[in-house]
Backbone atoms as SQL, in Angstrom:
CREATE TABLE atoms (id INTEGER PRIMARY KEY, chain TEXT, resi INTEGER, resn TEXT, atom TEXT, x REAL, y REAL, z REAL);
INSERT INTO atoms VALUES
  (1, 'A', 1, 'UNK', 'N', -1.749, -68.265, 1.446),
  (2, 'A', 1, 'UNK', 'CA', -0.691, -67.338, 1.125),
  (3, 'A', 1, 'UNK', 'C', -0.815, -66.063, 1.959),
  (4, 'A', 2, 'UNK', 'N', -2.102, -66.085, 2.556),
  (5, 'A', 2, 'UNK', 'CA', -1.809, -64.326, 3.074),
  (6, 'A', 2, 'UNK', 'C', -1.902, -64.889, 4.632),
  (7, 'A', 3, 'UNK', 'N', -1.797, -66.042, 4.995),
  (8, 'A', 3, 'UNK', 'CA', -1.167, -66.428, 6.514),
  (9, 'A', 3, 'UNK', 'C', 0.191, -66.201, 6.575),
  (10, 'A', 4, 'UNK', 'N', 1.105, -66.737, 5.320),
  (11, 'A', 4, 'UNK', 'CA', 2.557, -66.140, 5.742),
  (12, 'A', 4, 'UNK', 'C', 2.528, -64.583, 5.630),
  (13, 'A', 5, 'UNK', 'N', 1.900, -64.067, 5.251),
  (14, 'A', 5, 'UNK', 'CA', 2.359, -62.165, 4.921),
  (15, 'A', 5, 'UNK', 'C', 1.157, -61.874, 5.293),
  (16, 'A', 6, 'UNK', 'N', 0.678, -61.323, 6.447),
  (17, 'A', 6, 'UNK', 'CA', -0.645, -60.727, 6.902),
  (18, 'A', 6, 'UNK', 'C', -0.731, -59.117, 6.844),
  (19, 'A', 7, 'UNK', 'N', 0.651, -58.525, 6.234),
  (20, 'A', 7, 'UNK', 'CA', 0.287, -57.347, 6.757),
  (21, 'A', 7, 'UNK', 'C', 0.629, -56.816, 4.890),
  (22, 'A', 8, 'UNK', 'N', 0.484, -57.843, 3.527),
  (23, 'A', 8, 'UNK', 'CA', 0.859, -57.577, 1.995),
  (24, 'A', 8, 'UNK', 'C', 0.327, -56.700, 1.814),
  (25, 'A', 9, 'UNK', 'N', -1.342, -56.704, 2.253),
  (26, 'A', 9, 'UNK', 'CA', -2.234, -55.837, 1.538),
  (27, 'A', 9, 'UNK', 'C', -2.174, -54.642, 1.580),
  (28, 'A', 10, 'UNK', 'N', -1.641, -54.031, 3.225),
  (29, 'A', 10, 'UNK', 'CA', -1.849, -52.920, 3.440),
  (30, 'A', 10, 'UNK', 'C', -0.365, -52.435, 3.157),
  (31, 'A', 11, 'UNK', 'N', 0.483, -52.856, 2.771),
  (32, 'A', 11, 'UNK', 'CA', 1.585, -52.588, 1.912),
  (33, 'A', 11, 'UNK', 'C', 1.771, -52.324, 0.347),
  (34, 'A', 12, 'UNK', 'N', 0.414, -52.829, -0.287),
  (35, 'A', 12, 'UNK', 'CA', 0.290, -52.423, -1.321),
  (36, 'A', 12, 'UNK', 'C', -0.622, -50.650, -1.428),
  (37, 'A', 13, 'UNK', 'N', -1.354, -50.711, -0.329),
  (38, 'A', 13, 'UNK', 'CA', -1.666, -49.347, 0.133),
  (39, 'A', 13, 'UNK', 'C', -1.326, -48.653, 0.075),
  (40, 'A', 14, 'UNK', 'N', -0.430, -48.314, 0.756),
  (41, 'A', 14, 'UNK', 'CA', 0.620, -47.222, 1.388),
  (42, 'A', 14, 'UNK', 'C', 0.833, -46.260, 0.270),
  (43, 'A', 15, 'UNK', 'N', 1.494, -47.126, -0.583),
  (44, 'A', 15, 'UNK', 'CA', 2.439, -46.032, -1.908),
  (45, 'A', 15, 'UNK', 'C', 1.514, -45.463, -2.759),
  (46, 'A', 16, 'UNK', 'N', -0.315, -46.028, -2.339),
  (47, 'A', 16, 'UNK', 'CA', -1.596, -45.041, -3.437),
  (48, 'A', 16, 'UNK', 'C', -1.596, -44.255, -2.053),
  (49, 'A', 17, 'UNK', 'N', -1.859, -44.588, -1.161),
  (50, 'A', 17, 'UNK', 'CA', -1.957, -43.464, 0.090),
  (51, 'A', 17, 'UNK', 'C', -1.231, -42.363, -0.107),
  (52, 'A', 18, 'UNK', 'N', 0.017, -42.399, -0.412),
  (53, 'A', 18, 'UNK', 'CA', 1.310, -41.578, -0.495),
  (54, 'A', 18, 'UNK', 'C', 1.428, -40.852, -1.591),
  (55, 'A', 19, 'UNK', 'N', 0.852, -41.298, -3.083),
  (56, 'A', 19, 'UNK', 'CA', 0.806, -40.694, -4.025),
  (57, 'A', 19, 'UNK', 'C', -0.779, -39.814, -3.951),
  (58, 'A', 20, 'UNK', 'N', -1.134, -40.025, -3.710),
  (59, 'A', 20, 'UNK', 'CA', -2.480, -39.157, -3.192),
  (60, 'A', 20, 'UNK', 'C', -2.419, -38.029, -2.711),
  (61, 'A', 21, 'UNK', 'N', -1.671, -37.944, -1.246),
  (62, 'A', 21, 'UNK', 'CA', -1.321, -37.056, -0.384),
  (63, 'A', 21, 'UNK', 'C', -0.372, -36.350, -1.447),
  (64, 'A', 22, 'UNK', 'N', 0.721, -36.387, -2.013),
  (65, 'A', 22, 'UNK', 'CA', 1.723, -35.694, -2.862),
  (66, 'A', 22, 'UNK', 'C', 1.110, -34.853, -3.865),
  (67, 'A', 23, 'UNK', 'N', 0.566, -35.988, -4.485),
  (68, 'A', 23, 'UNK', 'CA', -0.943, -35.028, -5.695),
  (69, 'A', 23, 'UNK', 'C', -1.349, -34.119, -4.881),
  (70, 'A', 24, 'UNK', 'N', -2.141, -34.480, -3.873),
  (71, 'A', 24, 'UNK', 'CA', -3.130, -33.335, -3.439),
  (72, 'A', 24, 'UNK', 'C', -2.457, -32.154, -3.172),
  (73, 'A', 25, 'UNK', 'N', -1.315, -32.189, -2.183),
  (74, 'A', 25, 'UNK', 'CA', -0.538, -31.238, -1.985),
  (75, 'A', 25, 'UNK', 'C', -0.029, -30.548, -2.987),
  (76, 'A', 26, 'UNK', 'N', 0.695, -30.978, -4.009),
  (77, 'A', 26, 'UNK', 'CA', 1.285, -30.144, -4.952),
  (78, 'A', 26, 'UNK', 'C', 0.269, -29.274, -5.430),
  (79, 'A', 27, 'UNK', 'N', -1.660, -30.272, -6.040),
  (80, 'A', 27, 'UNK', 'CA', -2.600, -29.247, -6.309),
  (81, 'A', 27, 'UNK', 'C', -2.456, -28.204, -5.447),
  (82, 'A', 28, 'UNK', 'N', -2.587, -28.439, -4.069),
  (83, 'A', 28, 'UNK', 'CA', -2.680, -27.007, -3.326),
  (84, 'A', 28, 'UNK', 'C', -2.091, -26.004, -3.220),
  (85, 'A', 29, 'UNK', 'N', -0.907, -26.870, -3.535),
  (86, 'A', 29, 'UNK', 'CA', 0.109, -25.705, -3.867),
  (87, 'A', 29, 'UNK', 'C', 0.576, -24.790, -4.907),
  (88, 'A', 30, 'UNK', 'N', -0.158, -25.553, -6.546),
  (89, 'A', 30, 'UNK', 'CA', -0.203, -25.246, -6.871),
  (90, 'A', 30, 'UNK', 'C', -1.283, -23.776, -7.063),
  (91, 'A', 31, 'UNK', 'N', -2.509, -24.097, -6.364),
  (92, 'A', 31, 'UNK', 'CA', -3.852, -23.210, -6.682),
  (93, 'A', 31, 'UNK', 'C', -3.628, -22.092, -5.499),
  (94, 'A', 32, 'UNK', 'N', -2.605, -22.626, -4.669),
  (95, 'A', 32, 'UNK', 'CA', -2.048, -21.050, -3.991),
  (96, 'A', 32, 'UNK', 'C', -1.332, -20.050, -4.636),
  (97, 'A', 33, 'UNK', 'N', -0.184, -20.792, -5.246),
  (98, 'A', 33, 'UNK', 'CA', 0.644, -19.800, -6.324),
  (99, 'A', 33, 'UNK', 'C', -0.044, -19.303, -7.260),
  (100, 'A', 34, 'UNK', 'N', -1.376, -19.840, -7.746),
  (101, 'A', 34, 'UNK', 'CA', -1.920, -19.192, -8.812),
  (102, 'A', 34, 'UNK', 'C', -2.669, -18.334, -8.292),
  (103, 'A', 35, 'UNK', 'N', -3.400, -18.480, -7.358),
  (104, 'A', 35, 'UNK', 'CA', -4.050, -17.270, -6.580),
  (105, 'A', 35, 'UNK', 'C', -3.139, -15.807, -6.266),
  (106, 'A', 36, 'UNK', 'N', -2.218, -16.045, -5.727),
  (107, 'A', 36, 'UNK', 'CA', -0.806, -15.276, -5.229),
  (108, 'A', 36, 'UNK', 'C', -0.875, -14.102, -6.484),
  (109, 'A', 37, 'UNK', 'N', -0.088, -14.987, -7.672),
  (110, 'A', 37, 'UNK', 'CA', 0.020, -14.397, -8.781),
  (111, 'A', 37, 'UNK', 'C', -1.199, -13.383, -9.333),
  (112, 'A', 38, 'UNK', 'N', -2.619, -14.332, -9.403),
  (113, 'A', 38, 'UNK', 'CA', -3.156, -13.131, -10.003),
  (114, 'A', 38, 'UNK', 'C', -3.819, -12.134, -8.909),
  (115, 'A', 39, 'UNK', 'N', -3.709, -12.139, -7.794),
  (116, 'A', 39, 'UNK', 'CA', -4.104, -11.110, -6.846),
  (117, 'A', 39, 'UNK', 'C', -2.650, -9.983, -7.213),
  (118, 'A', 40, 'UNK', 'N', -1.751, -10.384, -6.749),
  (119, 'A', 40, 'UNK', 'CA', -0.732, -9.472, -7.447),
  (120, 'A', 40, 'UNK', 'C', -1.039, -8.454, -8.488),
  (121, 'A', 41, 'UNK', 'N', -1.162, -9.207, -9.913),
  (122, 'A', 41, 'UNK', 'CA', -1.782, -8.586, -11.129),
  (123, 'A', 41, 'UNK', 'C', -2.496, -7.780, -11.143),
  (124, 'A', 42, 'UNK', 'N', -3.431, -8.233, -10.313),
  (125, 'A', 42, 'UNK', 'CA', -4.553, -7.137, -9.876),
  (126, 'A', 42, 'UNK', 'C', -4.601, -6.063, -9.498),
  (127, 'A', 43, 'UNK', 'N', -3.506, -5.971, -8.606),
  (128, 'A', 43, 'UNK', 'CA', -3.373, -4.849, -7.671),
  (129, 'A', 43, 'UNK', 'C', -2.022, -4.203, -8.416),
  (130, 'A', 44, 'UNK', 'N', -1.592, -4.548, -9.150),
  (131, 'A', 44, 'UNK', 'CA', -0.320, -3.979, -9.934),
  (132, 'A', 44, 'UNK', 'C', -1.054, -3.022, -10.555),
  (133, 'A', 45, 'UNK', 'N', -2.195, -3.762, -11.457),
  (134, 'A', 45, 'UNK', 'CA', -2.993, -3.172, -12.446),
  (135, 'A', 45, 'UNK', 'C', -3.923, -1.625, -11.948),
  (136, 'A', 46, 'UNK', 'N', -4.552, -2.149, -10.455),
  (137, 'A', 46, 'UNK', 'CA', -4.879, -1.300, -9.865),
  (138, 'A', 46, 'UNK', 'C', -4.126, 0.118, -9.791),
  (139, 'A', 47, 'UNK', 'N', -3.212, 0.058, -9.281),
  (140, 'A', 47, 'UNK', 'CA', -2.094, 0.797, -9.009),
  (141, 'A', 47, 'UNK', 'C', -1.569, 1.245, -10.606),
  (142, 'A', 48, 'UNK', 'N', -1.750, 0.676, -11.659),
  (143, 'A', 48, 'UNK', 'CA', -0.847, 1.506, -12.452),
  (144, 'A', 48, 'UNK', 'C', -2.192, 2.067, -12.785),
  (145, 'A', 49, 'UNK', 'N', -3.270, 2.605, -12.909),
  (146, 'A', 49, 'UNK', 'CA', -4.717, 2.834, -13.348),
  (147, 'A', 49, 'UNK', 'C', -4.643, 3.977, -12.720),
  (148, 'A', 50, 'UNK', 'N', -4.689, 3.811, -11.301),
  (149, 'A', 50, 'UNK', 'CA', -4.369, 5.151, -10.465),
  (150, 'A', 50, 'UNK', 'C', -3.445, 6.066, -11.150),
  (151, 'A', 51, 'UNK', 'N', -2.330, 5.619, -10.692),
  (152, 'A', 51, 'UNK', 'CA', -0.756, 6.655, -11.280),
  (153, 'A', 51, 'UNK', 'C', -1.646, 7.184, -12.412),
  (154, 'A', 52, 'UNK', 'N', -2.059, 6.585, -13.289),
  (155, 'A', 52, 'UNK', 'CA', -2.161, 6.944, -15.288),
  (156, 'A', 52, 'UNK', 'C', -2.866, 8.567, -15.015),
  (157, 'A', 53, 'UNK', 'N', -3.648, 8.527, -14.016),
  (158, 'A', 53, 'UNK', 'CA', -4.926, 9.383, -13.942),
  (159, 'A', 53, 'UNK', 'C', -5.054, 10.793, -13.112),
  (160, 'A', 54, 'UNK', 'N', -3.878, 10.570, -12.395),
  (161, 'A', 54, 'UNK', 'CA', -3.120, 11.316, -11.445),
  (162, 'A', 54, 'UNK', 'C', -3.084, 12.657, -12.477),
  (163, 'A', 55, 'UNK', 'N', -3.306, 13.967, -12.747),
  (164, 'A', 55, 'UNK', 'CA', -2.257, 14.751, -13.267),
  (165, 'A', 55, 'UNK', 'C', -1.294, 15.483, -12.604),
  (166, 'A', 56, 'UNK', 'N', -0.463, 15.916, -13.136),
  (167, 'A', 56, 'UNK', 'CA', 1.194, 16.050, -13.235),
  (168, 'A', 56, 'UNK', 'C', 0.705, 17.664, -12.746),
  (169, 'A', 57, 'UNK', 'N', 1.853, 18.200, -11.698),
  (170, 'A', 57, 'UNK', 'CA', 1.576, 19.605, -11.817),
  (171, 'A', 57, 'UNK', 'C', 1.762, 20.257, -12.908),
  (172, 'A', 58, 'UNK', 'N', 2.007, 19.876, -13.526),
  (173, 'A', 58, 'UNK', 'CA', 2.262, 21.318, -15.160),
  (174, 'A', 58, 'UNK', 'C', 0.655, 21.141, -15.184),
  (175, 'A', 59, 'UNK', 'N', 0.068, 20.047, -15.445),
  (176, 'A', 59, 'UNK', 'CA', -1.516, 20.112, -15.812),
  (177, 'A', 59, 'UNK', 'C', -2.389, 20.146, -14.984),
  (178, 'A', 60, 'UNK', 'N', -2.453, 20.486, -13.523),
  (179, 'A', 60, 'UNK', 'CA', -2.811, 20.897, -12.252),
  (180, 'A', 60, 'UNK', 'C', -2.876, 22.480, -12.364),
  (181, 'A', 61, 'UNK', 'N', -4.227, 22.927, -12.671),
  (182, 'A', 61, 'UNK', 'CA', -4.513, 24.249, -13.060),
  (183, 'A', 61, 'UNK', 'C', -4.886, 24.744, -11.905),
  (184, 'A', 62, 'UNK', 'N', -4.546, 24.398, -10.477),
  (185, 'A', 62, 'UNK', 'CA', -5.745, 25.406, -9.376),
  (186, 'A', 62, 'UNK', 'C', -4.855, 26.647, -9.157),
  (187, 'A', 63, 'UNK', 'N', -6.060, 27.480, -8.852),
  (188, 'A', 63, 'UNK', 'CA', -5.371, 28.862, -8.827),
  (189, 'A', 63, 'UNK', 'C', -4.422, 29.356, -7.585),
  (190, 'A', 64, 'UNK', 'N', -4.609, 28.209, -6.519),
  (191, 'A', 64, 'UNK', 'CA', -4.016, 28.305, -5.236),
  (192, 'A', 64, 'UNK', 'C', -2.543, 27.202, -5.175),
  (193, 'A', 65, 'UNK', 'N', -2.223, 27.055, -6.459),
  (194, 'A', 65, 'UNK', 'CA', -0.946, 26.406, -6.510),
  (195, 'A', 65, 'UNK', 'C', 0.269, 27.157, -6.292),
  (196, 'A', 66, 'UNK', 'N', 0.401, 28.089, -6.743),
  (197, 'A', 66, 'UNK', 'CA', 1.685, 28.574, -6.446),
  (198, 'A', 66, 'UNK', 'C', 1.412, 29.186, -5.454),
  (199, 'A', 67, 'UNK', 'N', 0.426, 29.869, -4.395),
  (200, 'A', 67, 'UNK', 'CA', 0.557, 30.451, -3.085),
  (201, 'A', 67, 'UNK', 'C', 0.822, 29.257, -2.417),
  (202, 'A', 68, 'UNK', 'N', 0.102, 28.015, -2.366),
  (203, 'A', 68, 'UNK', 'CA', 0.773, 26.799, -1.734),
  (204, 'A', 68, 'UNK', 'C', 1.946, 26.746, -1.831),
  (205, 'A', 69, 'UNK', 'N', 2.654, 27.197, -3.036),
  (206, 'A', 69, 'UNK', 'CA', 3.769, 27.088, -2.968),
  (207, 'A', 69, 'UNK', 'C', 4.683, 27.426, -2.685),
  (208, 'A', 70, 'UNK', 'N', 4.471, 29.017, -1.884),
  (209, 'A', 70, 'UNK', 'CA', 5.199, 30.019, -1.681),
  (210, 'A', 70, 'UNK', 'C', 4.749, 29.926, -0.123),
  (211, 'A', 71, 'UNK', 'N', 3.273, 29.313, 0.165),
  (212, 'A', 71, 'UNK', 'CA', 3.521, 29.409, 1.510),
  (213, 'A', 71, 'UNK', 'C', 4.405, 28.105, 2.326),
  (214, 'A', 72, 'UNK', 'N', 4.480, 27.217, 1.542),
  (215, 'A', 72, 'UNK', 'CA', 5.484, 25.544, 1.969),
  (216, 'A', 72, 'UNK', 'C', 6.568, 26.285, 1.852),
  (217, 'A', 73, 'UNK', 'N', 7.346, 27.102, 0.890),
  (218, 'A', 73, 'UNK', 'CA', 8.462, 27.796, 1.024),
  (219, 'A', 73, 'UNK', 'C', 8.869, 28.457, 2.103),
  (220, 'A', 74, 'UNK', 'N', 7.925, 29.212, 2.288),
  (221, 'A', 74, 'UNK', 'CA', 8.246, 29.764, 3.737),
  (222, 'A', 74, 'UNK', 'C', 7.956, 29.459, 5.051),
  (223, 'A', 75, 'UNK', 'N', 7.675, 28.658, 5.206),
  (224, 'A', 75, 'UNK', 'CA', 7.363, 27.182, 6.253),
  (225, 'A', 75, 'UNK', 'C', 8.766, 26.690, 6.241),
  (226, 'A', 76, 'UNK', 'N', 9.644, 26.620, 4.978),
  (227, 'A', 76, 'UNK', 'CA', 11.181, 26.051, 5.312),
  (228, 'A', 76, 'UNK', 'C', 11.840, 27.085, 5.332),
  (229, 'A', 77, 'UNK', 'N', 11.895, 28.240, 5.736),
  (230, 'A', 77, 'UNK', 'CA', 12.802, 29.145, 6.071),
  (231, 'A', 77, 'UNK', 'C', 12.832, 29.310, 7.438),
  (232, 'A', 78, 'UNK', 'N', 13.887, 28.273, 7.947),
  (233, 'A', 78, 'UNK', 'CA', 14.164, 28.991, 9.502),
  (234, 'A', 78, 'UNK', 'C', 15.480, 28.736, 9.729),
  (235, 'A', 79, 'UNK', 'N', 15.825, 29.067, 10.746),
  (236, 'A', 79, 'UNK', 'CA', 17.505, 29.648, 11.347),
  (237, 'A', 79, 'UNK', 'C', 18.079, 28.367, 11.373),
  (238, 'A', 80, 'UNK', 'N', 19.437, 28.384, 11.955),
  (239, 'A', 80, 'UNK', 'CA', 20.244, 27.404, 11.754),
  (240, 'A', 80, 'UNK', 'C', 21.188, 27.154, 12.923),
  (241, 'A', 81, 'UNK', 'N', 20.213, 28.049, 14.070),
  (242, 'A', 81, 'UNK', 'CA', 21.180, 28.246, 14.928),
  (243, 'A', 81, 'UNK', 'C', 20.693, 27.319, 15.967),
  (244, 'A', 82, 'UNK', 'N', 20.802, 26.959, 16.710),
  (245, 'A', 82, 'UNK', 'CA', 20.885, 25.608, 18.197),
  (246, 'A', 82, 'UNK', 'C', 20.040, 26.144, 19.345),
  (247, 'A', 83, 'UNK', 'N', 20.033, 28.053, 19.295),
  (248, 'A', 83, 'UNK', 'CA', 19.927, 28.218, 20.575),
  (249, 'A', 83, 'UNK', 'C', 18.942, 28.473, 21.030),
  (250, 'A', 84, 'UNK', 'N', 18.009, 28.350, 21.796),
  (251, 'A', 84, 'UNK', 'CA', 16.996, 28.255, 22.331),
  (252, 'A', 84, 'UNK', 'C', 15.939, 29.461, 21.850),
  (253, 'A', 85, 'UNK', 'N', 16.379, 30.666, 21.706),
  (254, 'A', 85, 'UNK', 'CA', 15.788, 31.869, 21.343),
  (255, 'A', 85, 'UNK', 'C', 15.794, 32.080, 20.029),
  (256, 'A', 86, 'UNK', 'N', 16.471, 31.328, 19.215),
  (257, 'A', 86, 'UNK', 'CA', 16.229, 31.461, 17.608),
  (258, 'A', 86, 'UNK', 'C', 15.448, 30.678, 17.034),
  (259, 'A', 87, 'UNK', 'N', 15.110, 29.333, 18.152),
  (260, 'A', 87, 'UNK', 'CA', 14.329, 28.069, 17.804),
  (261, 'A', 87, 'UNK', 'C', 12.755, 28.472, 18.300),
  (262, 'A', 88, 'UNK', 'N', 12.975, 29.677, 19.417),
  (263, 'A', 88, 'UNK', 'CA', 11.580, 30.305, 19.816),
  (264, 'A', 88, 'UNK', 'C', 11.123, 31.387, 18.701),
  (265, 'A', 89, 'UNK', 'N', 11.803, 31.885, 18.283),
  (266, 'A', 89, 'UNK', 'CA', 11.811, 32.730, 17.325),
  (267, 'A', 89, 'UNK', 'C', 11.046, 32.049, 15.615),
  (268, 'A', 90, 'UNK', 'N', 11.377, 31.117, 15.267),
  (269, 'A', 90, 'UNK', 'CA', 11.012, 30.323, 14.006),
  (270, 'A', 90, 'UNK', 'C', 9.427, 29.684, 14.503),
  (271, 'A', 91, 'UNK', 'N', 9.473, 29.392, 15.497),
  (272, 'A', 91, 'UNK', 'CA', 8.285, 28.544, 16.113),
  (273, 'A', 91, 'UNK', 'C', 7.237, 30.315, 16.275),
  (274, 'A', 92, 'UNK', 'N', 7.807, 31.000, 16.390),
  (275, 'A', 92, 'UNK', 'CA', 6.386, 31.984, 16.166),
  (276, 'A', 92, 'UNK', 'C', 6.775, 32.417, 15.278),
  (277, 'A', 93, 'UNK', 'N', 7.682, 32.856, 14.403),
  (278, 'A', 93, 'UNK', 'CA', 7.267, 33.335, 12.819),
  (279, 'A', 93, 'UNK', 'C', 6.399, 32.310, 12.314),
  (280, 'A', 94, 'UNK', 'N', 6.318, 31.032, 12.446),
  (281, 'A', 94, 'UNK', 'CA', 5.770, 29.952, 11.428),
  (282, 'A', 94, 'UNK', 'C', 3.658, 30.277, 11.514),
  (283, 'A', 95, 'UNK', 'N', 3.593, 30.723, 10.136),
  (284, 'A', 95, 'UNK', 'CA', 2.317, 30.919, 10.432),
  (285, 'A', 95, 'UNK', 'C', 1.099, 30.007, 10.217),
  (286, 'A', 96, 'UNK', 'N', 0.613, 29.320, 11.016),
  (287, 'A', 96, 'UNK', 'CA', -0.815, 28.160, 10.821),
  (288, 'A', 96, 'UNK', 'C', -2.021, 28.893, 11.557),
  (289, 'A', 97, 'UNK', 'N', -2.174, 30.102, 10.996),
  (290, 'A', 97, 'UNK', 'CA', -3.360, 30.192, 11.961),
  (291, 'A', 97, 'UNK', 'C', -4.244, 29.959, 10.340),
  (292, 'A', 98, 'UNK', 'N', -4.013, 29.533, 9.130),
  (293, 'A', 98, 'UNK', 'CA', -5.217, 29.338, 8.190),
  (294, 'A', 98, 'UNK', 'C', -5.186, 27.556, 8.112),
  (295, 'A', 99, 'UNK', 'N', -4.594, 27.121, 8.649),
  (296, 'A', 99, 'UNK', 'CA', -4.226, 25.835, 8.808),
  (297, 'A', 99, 'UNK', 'C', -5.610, 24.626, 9.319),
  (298, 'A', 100, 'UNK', 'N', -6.357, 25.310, 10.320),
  (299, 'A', 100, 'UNK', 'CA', -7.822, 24.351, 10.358),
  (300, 'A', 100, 'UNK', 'C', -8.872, 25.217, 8.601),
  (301, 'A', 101, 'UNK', 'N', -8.998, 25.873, 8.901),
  (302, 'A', 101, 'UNK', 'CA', -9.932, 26.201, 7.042),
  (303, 'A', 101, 'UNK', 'C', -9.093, 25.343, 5.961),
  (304, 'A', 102, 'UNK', 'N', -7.951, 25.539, 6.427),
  (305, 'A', 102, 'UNK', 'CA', -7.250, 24.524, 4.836),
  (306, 'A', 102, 'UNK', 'C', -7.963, 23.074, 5.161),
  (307, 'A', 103, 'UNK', 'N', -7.588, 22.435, 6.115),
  (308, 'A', 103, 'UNK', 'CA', -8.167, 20.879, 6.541),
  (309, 'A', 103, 'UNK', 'C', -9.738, 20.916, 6.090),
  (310, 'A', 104, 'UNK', 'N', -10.448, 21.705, 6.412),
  (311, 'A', 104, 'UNK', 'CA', -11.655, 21.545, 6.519),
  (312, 'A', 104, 'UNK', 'C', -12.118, 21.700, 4.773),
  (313, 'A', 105, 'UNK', 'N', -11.018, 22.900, 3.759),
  (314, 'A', 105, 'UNK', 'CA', -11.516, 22.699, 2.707),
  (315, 'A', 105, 'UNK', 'C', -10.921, 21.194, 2.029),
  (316, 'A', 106, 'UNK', 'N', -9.711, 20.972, 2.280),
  (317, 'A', 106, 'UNK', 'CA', -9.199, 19.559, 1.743),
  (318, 'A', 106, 'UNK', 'C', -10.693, 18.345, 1.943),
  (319, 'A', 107, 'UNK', 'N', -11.176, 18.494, 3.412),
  (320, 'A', 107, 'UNK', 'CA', -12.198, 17.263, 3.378),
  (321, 'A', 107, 'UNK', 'C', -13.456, 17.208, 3.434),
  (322, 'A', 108, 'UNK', 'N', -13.550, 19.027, 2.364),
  (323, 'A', 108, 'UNK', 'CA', -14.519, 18.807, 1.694),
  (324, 'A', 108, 'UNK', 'C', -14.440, 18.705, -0.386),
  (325, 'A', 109, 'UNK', 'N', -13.499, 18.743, 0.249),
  (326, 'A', 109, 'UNK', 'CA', -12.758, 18.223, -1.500),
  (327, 'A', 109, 'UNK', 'C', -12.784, 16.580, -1.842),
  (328, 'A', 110, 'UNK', 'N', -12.428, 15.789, -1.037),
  (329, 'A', 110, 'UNK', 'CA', -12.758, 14.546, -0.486),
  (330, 'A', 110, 'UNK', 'C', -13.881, 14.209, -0.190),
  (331, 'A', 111, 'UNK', 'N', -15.104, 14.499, 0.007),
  (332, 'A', 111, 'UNK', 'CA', -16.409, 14.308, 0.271),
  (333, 'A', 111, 'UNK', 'C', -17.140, 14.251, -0.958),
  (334, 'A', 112, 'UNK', 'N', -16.789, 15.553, -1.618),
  (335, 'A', 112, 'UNK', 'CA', -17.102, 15.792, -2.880),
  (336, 'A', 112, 'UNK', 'C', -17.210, 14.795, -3.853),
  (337, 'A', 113, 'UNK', 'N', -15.558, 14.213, -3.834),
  (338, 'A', 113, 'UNK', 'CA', -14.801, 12.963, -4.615),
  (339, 'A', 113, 'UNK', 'C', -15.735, 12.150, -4.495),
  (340, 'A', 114, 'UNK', 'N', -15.779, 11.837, -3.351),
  (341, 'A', 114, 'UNK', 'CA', -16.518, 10.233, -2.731),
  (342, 'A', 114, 'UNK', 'C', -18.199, 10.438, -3.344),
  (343, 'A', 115, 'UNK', 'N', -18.804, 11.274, -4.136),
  (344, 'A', 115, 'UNK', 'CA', -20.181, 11.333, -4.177),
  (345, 'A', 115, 'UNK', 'C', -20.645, 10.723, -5.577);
């Protein structure tokens, strides 16, 4: 019987071959989406942990808040005019000469953090 049909056996093959490969794949595909998902979670979670901990300026007590704030204010006060001498004019009113001490205290505020 397997002289007339020489090639039965490996026809009965095929369709466990095929269901194999489908299984396996879908597993993989499945254990990607589940990975996906909870790395997500994670980092959602991360992120809302942060925000929670953050305080709000009303509860941001430093004593250099409102001069920050008055000096960013006046950092946006300049002219409105196009012409070359009013745009030279804003570019030297604008004052940064405390501008490297600020950097240098910010990253040692940051150093601090990190200890």
């Amino acid at each position: 019987m397997n002289d007339n049909h020489p090639h039965a056996p490996e026809a009965a093959v095929q369709p466990n071959r095929i269901t194999i490969f489908f299984a396996l794949s879908l597993f993989i595909l499945l254990l990607l989406v589940g990975s996906v998902y909870f790395w997500q979670r994670s980092q959602s979670e991360a992120t809302a942990s942060l925000e929670s901990t953050r305080p709000t300026r009303e509860q941001n007590n430093e004593p250099e808040s409102t001069t920050a704030d008055a000096q960013t204010d006046a950092l946006l006060v300049t002219s409105t005019s196009n012409e070359t001498l009013a745009i030279e004019a804003d570019i030297v009113s604008t004052d940064l000469t405390n501008l490297h001490s600020e950097f240098i205290a910010i990253e040692a505020e940051f150093a601090a953090s990190d200890r």
